[in-house]
Steps between C-alpha positions, in 0.01 A plus 500: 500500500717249381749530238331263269126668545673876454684376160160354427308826568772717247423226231150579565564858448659444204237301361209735587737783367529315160104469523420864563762607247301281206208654564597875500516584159710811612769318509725370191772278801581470825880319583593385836851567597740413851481173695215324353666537186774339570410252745608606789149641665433387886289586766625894526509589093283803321326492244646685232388572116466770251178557378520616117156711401422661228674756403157706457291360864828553719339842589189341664630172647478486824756289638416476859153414410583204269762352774239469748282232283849306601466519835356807790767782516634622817724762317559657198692750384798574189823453659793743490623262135145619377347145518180388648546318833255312680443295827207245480346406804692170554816748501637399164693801353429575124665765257346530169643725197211700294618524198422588156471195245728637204782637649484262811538198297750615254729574812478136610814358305715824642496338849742219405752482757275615794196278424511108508191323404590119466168438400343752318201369411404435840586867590263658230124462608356677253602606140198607241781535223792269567690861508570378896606122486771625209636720706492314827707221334790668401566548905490098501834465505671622799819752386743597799658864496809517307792432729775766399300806475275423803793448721640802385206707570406358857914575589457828396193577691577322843846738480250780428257430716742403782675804463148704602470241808848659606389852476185426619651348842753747505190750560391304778214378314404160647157445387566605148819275478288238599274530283723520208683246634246261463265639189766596305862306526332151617322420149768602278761290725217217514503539093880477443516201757223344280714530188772356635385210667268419196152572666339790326140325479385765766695786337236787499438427907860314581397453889209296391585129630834613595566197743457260217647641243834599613793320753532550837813764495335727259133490723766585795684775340120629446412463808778691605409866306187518671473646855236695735484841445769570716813765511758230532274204313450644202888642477591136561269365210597764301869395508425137472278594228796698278700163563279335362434690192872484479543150525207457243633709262868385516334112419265735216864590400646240469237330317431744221829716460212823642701794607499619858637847656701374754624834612129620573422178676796528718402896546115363625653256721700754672196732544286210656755379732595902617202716373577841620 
C-alpha cells in the first residue's frame, strides 16, 4: 500500500467515523486527537479519539461493537491505560477513550500543555452542544512547558533515577538496568535536550521524529546510552548516559540559574565507574 492510498484510507476512517458518530444519538462528541490532528499522519499512524457518551448510556455502549461499523476487527481488547484498542483488518491500530459526556468534556481545557490541536475544528467530529468545539479551542494554541521548573524537575529525576541504575548494576542486574535504562532515563534526558535546543513539539513522546528534530551530536550522544542487554554494554551506556545527563544539566544550569547537587552527582559517578 502506498503512502498516499494508506493516508487516504485513515481519512476515510475518519470520515465514516464522523458518519457513524451523527447517527448514534448516544453520543453528545467524539474528538480526534495525535497525528491527524496535527498534520503529521502517514502511512503507519492510529486512529485515535475519545468518544464522549452520555453520561446515562455509557453503561450499555458497546464499544467494540460500534468500532467494527468502521472497519472488521481483528482485536479488541482495553489496554493496560484502560482505553479501547483495536486492529482493523487492514492493520490500522485504533485507541478510543469511552467516556462520559459531562465530566469528559469539562476536562478538555485541563490538557493545555500536553494537548496541541492546531485546528480544532477539524479535530471535533461531532458536538450536539458546542460544549466540545469550546473546549477543543482553547488547546489551539500550542504552549511549551515552562523552562525553569521543568529543567529543574527532569535534573532531579535523571540524578534519582540514575542513582537506582547504579544500585541496580551494582546487583548484577543486567536486564533490569536495561530496561530502566531505556524506559526510564532516555525520555526524561530526551525531554531536557528538547528544552534546551528549543524543540518541545513532541514533548509528551520526545523520541518521536528524533532524527529531525534535533542535531547530529545530541542524536549521537543518544545513540550512545543505549546498548544490548549485555554485562559490559549496558555498564558502558549507563556511564555515557550519566555524562550526558551531566552535560545536559550543567547547559540546564547555566541557562536558568536551576540548582544541581554536585556532590551527589560526583558520588553516582564514582559508583558507576567502580560499583562494588
Amino acid at each position: 500500500m502506498s503512502v498516499h492510498s494508506a493516508r487516504s484510507a485513515l481519512d476515510d476512517r475518519i470520515a465514516r467515523l464522523r458518519q457513524l458518530a451523527h447517527a448514534d444519538t448516544r453520543l453528545e462528541g467524539v474528538l480526534l486527537y495525535g497525528s491527524w490532528t496535527v498534520g503529521e499522519a502517514d502511512a503507519h499512524s492510529d486512529i485515535e479519539a475519545y468518544l464522549y457518551i452520555q453520561d446515562d448510556r455509557l453503561a450499555d455502549f458497546d464499544g467494540p461493537g460500534f468500532l467494527a461499523q468502521l472497519a472488521p476487527l481483528q482485536l479488541s481488547y482495553t489496554n493496560m491505560y484502560g482505553i479501547l484498542s483495536v486492529i482493523f483488518d487492514d492493520l490500522m491500530r485504533g485507541e478510543f477513550h469511552l467516556t462520559p459526556a459531562g465530566p469528559g468534556i469539562d476536562e478538555v481545557p485541563t490538557w493545555q500543555g500536553m494537548v496541541h490541536l492546531p485546528r480544532p475544528d477539524d479535530a471535533v467530529l461531532l458536538d450536539r452542544t458546542g460544549r466540545l468545539t469550546q473546549a477543543a479551542r482553547q488547546l489551539a494554541t500550542f504552549q511549551p512547558p515552562e523552562p525553569m521548573t521543568t529543567a529543574q524537575q527532569l535534573t532531579n529525576e535523571l540524578t534519582n533515577w540514575t542513582l537506582m541504575l547504579a544500585h541496580v548494576l551494582a546487583r548484577g542486574e543486567i536486564a533490569r538496568a536495561h530496561a530502566l535504562l531505556h524506559t526510564v532515563i532516555a525520555p526524561q534526558q530526551l525531554q531536557l535536550c528538547r528544552l534546551l535546543r528549543n524543540s518541545t513539539a513532541h514533548w509528551l513522546t520526545p523520541s518521536r521524529a528524533l532524527e529531525q528534530d534535533l542535531p547530529d551530536t545530541d542524536r549521537h550522544r543518544y545513540a550512545a546510552t543505549t546498548a544490548a542487554a549485555r554485562d559490559q554494554d549496558v555498564r558502558t551506556a549507563a556511564r555515557n548516559s550519566w555524562r550526558w545527563s551531566r552535560d545536559l544539566a550543567s547547559e540546564a544550569a547555566d541557562r536558568w540559574t536551576i540548582h544541581l547537587p554536585h556532590e551527589l552527582h560526583e558520588q553516582i559517578s564514582s559508583r558507576l565507574n567502580d560499583p562494588r
